[in-house]
N, C-alpha and C positions, 0 to 999 in steps of 0.2 A: 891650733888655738887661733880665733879670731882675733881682729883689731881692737874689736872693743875690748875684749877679757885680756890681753896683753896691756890695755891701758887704767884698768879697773883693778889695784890693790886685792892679791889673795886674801887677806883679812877679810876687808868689805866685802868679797863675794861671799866668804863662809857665813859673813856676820847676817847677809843677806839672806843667803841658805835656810838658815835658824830660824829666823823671822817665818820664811815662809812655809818651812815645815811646821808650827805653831799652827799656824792659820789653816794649814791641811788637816793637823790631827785636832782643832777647832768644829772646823767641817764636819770631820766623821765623826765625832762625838755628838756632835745636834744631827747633824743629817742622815749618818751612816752613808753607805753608797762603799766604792770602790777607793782605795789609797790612791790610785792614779788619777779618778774623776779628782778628787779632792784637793788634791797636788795641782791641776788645769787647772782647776777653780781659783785658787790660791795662785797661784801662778798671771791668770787673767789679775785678778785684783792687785796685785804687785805691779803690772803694766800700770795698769790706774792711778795707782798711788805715786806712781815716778815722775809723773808729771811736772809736777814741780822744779825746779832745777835745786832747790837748798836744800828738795828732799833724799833719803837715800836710792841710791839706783837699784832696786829690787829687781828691776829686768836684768841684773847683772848675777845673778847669783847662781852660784855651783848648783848645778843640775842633778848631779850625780851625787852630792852631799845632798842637798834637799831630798831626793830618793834615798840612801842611805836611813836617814835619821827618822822617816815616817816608817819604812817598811820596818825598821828595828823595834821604833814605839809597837808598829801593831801587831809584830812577833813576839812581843815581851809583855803586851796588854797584861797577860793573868799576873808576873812577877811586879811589877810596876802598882800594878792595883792590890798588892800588899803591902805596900811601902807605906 
């Protein structure tokens, strides 16, 4: 575990997660392309947005939950889109 994510709340990082899996399954809904490109993309733009210091640290966010929660969405696409 790096310094920063031993100093960055497991919450914050999940809650960050979430945020940026939106923004990925965002993506491939307008754009289509690849879950991973979209994830990068999403991922890029979270750099962006952290700028800020009052803002939330997006560059903080569980990796592996962000993959987790796009790849689920777009394996469940067809059940999902019965709801």
């Amino acid at each position: 575990m790096s310094e920063l994510h031993r100093r960055v709340p497991a919450g914050q990082r999940r809650s960050a997660a979430r945020l940026i899996a939106v923004q990925a399954l965002y993506q491939l809904e307008l754009a289509g392309g690849t879950p991973e490109a979209a994830i990068l993309q999403a991922q890029e733009f979270a750099q962006r947005f952290g700028d800020e210091p009052d803002e939330l640290e997006l560059v903080d966010a569980d990796p592996a939950m962000t993959k987790d929660l796009v790849y689920g969405v777009v394996n469940r696409c067809a059940d999902i889109d019965k709801i």
